[in-house]
Phi, psi and omega in degrees: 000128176300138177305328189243354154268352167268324162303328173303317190300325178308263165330337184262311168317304193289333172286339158301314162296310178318300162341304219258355173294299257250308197301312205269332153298276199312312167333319188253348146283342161114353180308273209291355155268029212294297190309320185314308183310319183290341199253003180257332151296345180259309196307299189299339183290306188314306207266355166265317200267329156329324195269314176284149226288147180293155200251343183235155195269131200229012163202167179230157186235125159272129163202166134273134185229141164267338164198206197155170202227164152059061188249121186258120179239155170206117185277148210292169179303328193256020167097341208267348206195121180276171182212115191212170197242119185226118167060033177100328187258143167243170191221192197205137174216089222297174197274327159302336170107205180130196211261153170277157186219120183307141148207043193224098179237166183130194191249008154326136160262131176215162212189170205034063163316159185216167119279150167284172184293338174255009169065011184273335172249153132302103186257161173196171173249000000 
């Protein structure tokens, strides 16, 4: 055997372990199962959202009420009108009273109302 078919021979064994070391690390860090991994990810987001609660309101409920508890208020800057928070919804009532008028709508809990200082926004959380 020639000096330099054995050094080829050399070389190609080491480049071949070297291969197959690269193969096993990576295999067993999870590099070459990236896709396998994404698809196990996507399967687990499909079986959370199969599970999680629906985003749209699919009955509406009416009631009348006269008081509530756990009330976030704020009276507007120039005196005429409040802004307050029941249950999740906020409203607007003029300072004389009268019918609350929703001005929020959807199904968000929302809560601490506020006026800006010149009473033209609402702020909330």
């Amino acid at each position: 055997m020639t000096a330099v078919r054995r050094s080829y021979q050399v070389r190609l064994v080491r480049l071949s372990l070297a291969l197959l070391m690269f193969w096993s690390v990576a295999s067993s860090l999870g590099f070459l199962n990236a896709q396998e991994k994404q698809d196990d990810k996507k399967e687990a987001v499909d079986k959370d959202k199969k599970k999680a609660l629906p985003l749209e309101t699919d009955r509406t409920i009416a009631f009348d009420t006269t008081e509530g508890s756990w009330i976030s208020l704020d009276v507007a800057p120039d005196g005429r009108q409040i802004v307050f928070e029941l249950l999740g919804d906020l409203y607007t009532l003029p300072m004389e009273g009268g019918t609350a008028t929703r001005i929020i709508p959807g199904i968000t809990f929302d809560s601490q109302p506020r006026y800006s200082p010149d009473g033209a926004r609402i702020v909330f959380l």
